[in-house]
C-alpha positions in Angstrom: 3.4 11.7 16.1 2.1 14.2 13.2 -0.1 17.0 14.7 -3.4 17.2 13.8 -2.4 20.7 11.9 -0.4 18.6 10.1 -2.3 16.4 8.8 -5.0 18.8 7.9 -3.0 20.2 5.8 -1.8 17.2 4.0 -3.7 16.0 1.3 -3.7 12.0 0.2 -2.4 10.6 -3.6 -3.6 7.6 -4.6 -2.3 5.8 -7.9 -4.3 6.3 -11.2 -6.2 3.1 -11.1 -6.9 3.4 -7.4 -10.6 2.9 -6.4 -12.1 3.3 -2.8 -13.5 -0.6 -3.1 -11.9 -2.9 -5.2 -11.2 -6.4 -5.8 -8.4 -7.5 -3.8 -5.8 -10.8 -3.3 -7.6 -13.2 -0.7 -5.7 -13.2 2.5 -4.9 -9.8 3.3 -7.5 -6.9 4.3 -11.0 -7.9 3.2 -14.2 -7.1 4.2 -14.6 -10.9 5.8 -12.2 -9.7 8.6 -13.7 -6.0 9.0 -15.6 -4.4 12.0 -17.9 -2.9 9.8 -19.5 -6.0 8.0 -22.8 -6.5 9.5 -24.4 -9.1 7.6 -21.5 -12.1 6.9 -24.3 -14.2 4.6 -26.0 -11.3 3.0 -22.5 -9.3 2.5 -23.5 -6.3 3.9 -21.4 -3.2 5.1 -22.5 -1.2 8.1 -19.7 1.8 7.6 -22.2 5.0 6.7 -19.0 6.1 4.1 -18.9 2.9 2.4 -22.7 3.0 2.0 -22.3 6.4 0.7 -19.9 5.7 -2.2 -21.2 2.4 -2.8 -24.6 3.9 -3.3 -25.9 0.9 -0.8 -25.0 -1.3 2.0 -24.4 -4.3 -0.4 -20.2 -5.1 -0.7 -20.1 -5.2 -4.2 -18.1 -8.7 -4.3 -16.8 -11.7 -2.6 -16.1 -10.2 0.9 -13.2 -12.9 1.4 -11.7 -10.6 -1.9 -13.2 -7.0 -1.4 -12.2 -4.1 0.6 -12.5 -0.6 1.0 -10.8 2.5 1.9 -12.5 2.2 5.2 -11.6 -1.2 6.0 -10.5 -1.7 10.1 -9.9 -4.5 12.0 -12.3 -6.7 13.7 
């Protein structure tokens, strides 16, 4: 296990066309399967960092082909 030093000193790298939400291959990580979606038939996203980089709660997409840096399991 990394020590929470160490990771504070880490910084992530992401590649160039890397976005926090994107568009994503249906079947893998989505927002359908995430804890955070709070409103399945309006698409809505209850994680207060999504909602601040997305500018609102609103999942920009098809949540069965959307996710986010801050996806986690339901």
């Amino acid at each position: 296990m990394i020590s929470s030093e160490s990771q504070a000193k880490r910084k992530a790298t992401y590649p160039a066309d890397h976005q926090p939400g994107m568009k994503v291959p249906e079947g893998g990580s989505n927002c359908s399967k995430c804890e955070y979606l709070k409103d399945r038939s309006k698409g809505l996203c209850g994680n207060k960092y999504f909602v601040k980089w997305n500018g609102s709660d609103k999942i920009p997409g098809d949540i069965n082909s959307y996710c986010s840096d801050w996806f986690e399991s339901a």
